[in-house]
N, C-alpha and C positions, 0 to 999 in steps of 0.2 A: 475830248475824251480819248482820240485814237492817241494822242501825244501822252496824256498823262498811261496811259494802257502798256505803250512801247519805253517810256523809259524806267516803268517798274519791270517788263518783261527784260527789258537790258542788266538792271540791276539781277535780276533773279537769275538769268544764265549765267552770269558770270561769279554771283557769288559764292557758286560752289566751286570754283576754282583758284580760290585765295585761300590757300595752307595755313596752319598757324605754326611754322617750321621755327627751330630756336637757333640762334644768329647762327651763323655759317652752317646753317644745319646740314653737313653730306647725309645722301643717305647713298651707300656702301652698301654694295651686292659684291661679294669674293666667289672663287670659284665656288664652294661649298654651298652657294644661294644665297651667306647670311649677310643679314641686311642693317648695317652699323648707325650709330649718329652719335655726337656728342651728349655729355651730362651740360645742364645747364652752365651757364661764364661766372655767374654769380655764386655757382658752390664747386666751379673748378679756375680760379683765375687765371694757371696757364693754358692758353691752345693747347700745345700738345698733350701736356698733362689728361687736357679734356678731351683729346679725340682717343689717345689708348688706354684713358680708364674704361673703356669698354669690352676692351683686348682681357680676356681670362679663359687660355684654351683647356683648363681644367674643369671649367663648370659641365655640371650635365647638361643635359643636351636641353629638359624642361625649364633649369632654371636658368640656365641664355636663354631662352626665346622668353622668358619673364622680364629679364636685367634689361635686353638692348632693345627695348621698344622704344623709342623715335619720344623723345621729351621735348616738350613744349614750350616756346617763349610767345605770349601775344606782341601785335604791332607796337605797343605803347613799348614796353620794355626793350624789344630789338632798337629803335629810335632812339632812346635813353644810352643804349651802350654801344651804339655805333658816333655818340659824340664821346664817348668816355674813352674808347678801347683805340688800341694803335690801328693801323692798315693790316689786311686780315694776314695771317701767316701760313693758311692753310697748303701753301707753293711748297713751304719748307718739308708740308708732311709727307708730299707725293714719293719722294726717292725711295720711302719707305714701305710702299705699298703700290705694288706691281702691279700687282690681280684685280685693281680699282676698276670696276667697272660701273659706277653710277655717281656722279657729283651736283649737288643741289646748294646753291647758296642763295635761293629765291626770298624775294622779301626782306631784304637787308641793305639798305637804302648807301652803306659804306662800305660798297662793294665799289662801287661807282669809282669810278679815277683811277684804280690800283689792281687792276685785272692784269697788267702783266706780271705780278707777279705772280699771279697761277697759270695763265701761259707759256709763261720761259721752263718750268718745272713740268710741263704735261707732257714731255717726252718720257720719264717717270711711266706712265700709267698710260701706254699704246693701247692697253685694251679696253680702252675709254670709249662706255656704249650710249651713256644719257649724259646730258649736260644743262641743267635750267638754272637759269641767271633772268628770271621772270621780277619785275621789279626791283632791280637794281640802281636805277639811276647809271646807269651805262655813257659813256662818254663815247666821243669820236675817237678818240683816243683807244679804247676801251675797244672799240667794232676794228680797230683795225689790228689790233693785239689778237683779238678771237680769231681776224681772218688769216692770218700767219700760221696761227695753230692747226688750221686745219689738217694741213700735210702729215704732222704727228701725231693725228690721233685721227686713223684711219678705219679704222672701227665704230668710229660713230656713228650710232641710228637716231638716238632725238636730241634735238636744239631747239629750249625754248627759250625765247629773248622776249615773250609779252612784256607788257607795262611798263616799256622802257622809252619815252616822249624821243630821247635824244636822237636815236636812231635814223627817226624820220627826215630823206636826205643823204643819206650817207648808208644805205644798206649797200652800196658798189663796195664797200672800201670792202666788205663783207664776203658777199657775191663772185668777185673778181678774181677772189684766194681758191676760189673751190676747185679739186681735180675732178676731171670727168674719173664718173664710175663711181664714184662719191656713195655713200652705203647709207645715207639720212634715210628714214622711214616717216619721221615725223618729225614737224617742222612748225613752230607758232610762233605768230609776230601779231599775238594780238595786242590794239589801241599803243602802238609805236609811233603813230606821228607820220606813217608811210605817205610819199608823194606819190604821184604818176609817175615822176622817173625812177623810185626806187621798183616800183612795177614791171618795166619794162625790165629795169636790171634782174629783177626775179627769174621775168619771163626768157631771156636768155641762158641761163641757166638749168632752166629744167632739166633739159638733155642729157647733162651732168648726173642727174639723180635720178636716173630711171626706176630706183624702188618704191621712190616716195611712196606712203600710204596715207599720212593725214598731213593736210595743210589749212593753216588756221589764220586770217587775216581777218578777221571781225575787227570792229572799230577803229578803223582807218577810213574814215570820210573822204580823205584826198586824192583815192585809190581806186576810185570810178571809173574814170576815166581811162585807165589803163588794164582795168579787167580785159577788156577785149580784145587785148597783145599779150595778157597770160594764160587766155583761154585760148588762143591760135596753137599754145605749144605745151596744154593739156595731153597731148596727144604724143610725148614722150614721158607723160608719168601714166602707161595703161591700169597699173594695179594700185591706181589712186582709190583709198576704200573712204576717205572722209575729206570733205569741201568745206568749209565754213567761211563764208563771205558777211556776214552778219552787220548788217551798219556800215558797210562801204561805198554807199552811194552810188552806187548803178542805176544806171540807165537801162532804156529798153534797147539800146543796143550793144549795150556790154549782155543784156538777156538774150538778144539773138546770137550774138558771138559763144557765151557758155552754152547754150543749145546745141549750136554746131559740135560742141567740145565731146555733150552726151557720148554719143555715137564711138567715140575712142573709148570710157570710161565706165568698164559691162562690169568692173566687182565694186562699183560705189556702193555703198552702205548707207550716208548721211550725206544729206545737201540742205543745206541752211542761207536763204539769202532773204532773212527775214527783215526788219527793219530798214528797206529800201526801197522809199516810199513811190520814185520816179520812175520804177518798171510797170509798175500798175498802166495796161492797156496794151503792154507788149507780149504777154502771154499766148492773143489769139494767136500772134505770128513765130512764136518760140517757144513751145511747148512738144514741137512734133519727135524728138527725140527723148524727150524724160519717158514716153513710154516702155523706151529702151530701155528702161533701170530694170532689171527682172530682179537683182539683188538689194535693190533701194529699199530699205529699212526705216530712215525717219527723213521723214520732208517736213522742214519748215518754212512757213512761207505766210509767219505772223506779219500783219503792219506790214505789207505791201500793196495796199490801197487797188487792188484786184476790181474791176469794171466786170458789167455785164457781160459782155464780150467774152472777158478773161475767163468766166467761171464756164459760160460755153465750153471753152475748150479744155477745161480742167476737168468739167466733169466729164469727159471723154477719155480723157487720160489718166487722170487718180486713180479709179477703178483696175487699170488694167495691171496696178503695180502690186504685184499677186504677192512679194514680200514685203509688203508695208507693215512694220511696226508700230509709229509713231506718225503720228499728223497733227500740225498746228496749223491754222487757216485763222487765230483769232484775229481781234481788230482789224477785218475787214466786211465793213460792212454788206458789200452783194452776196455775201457766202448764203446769209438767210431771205435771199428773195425767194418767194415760196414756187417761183415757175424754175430755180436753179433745180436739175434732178440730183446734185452733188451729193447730199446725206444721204438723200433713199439709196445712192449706189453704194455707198460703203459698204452696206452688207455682201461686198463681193471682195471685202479683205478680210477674210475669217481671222487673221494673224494681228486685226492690230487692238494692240496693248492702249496704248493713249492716245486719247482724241480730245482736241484744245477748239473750242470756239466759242470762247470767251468774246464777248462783244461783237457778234456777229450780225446784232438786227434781224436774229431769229423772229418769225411770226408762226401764228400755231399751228398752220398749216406744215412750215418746214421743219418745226420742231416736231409734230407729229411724225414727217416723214425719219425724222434721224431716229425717233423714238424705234419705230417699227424694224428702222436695220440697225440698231443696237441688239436687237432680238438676234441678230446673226453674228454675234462679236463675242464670242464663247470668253477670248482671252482677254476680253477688256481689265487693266487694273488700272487706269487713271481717264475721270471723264471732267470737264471743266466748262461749264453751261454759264462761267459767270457774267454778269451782265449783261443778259438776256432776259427782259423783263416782261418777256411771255412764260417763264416755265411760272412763274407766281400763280398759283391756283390750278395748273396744268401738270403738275408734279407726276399726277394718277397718271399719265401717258407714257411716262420710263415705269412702271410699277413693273410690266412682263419682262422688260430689259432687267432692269437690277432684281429681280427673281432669281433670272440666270445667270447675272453676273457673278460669278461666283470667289473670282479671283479680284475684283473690287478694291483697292487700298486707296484711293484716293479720290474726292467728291467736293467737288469744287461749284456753290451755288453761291457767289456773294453779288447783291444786288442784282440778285435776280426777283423782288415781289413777290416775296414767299410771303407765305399766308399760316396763318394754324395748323391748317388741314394740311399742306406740308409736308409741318415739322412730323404733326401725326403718323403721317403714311411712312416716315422714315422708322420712327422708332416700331411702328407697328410692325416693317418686316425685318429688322432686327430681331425682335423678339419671337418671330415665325423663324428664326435662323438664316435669315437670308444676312447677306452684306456681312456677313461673317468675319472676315479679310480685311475691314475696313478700318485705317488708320488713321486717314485725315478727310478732315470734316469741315468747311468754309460756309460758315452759315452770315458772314457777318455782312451789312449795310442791309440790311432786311427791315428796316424798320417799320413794314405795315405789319408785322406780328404781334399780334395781343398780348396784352401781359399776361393773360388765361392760356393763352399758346405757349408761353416759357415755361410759364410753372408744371402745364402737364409732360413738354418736352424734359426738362429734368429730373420730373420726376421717373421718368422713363431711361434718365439717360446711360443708368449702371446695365443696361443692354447693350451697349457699345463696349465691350471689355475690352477689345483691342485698340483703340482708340490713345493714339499719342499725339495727336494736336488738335486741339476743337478753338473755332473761332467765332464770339458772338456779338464781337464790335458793332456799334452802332456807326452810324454816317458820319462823316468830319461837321461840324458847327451843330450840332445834334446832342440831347444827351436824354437819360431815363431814370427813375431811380429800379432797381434791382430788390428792393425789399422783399416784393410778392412772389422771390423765387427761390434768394439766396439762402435758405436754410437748405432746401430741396437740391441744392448745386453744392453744398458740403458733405450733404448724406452721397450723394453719387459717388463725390472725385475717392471716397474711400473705397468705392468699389469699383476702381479703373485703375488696375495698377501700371499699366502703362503711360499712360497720361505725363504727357513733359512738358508740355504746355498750353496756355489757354487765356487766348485773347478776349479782353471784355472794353476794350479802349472805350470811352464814354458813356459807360455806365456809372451812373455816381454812386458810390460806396461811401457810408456812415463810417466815421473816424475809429466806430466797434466793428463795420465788417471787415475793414482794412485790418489792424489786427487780427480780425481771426483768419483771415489769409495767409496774411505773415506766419501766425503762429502752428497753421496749418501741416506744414513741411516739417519743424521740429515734432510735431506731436504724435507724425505718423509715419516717420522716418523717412519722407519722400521730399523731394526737390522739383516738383511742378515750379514754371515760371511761369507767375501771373502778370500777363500785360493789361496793365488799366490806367 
């Protein structure tokens, strides 16, 4: 359960960081702040033609910011015409554009091989401040063209090189080019392929870039091992404000080496070393600095297989982190031993927004206690209970909590053993005006709900007005028919004008409800996507 839990949380982190950008898409920020990009290759077939049909310094000022918004190619199409189209030329446009301060050719797989020649040309554009080349297919070739450049574009603050396998191995050739003083602010090399030696190469380096603020090494499994030779020299990036180690395969003593590191690093914001399942038991002995975070805003620390022990000492420390925003503790199971005090303290972070314990092995005792200091979490807007198949009939126990929750947007109960009475109590304080705020709605693998339970939850359901994603999937190898309710789920979605989507995966639908699904969207000028 904890495997399948951590690689949908893996998909889920990162899918919001996959742009749908169109082939070589710059985006261009000039002194003035505006922010350029190409017309699509398909309705402009020269390069340059396509980068200065953007260029009209006569437009008013409303209708530029209308024309040069950022147009869009998906993956399939970019793939299509990076086998069609020559090697890219964008090198040739740089002499022309001085004041370039942002280049993005992310997600364009025929970029790969041919990066010098926007290299040799980036003396052009010295005041070059972003540079992401994020799935590229980047070559050795390709790391060591970028790492020449560096001297020329002195003004750099982010380089991101994510999603690029080849790398791994060869980030010296990279590394080695950097001048001290170096101006990077942020820096991602997420799921590159990194070894232990390209770690150690990182770790020498630091010094170099004493600004650094975000540094992103998530999925690089190979890179364990050498956390705790880039954590020794944390301590020349002090105004490091974001950590992400995500999937790196740490040990508890790459956890006690980052511990030590806390102590240099008082304005972190986010530390993320979630999905690293072999620090689990090293908490008791490496936790004694995270208290230190006075500025810590979001701790992740999902699918890190966390011990009795561990939570001891968490719950000692969580508590004291008086800026916490954001907290993910899911898939591990100790989080809901009912003698951990960890959820009853929470009520001692009035600041935080999202709380994640999902698959925690909550029982009704601890769920009771999270219930009662939810009642102190004024700004909660994302709560995620899913997989805890104690809230199933115990729902009445958040009823005072989400009374007051009042900023509410997101309600995460899938497979948790909901029941009728429930779904009841939800729409009931919907319709008291409570949950006001609430956008998304995760009802689905519930399948001890009666069909008498759907039909009144729908019929209730135009109480949710705000509501832009509802999910009512059933279980995988599962299925139900929908008859006893689906009339009652067509008179709603008219009265949900938000609504964009709405999962019903296994429920079986008559060859006439499916039609009137379909024909739903044209009839009432909306584009809900039905998953079924």
């Amino acid at each position: 359960m904890e495997e399948t839990d951590g690689i949908q949380n893996c998909q889920d982190k990162h899918e919001e960081d996959i742009p749908e950008s169109s082939l070589f898409g710059f985006v261009v920020k000039q002194f003035q702040g505006k922010r350029l990009s190409p017309e699509k290759r398909k309705e402009q077939p020269s390069g340059v033609k396509n980068f200065f049909s953007v260029f009209d310094f006569g437009r008013s000022e409303g209708k530029e910011r209308r024309e040069i918004e950022e147009t869009e190619m998906n993956n399939s199409e970019a793939e299509d015409c990076c086998e069609k189209q020559d090697p890219p030329v964008e090198g040739a446009l740089l002499p022309f554009l001085p004041a370039l301060e942002e280049i993005s050719l992310s997600w364009n797989g025929c970029v790969g091989g041919t990066l010098k020649a926007l290299t040799v040309q980036l003396h052009h554009v010295n005041l070059l401040k972003v540079l992401r080349l994020n799935n590229c297919r980047l070559t050795a070739e390709d790391v060591t063209y970028l790492g020449e450049a560096f001297e020329i574009v002195p003004q750099l603050e982010e380089l991101d090189l994510s999603w690029n396998s080849n790398i791994g191995g060869k980030l010296s050739l990279l590394t080695k080019k950097l001048q001290k003083g170096c101006k990077i602010k942020i820096l991602k090399m997420t799921d590159c392929n990194l070894t232990a030696k390209d770690g150690e190469s990182l770790a020498e380096i630091l010094y170099m870039i004493p600004d650094l603020e975000v540094l992103d090494l998530s999925i690089n499994k190979n890179i364990g091992c050498s956390v705790k030779v880039i954590a020794q020299d944390l301590k020349n990036v002090p105004g490091l404000k974001e950590l992400n180690l995500h999937m790196c395969g740490l040990k508890q003593d790459s956890l006690q080496g980052l511990d030590t590191a806390l102590q240099h690093l008082a304005e972190l914001r986010k530390l993320d070393i979630s999905c690293n399942k072999e620090i689990g038991g090293g908490f008791k002995d490496s936790a004694a600095n995270l208290a230190s975070l006075k500025n810590l805003e979001v701790l992740d620390l999902h699918q890190c297989c966390v011990t009795e022990e561990d939570m001891t000492v968490l719950s000692q420390v969580i508590p004291l982190l008086s800026s916490l925003q954001e907290l993910n503790l899911s898939s591990n199971k100790n989080v809901g031993i009912s003698s951990n005090p960890l959820l009853g303290r929470l009520r001692f972070l009035p600041k935080l927004k999202s709380v994640a314990i999902s698959n925690c092995g909550l029982d009704e005792e601890s769920f009771s206690s999270l219930a009662e200091a939810a009642l102190h979490l004024p700004e909660l807007e994302i709560l995620d209970l899913s997989w805890n198949k104690c809230v199933g009939g115990n729902l009445k126990l958040l009823l005072g909590a989400l009374k007051l929750a009042t900023e509410i947007q997101v309600l995460r109960l899938s497979s948790c053993n909901l029941v009728a009475e429930d779904l009841a109590l939800l729409t009931l304080l919907t319709r008291d005006g409570h949950l006001a705020r609430l956008q998304k709605l995760d009802l689905s693998y519930n399948n001890n709900i009666s069909d008498e339970g759907w039909v009144v939850f729908f019929q209730g359901l135009a109480v949710f007005k705000g509501l832009s994603e509802l999910d009512v999937s059933l279980r995988p190898s599962s299925c139900r028919g929908c008859e006893t309710w689906f009339s009652e789920l067509l008179a709603a979605l008219t009265k949900l004008p938000a609504l964009a989507e709405l999962g019903m995966q296994r429920w079986v639908l008559s060859e006439t409800q499916q039609k009137r699904l379909e024909s739903f969207n044209q009839d009432n000028k909306r584009n809900i996507r039905f998953d079924y």
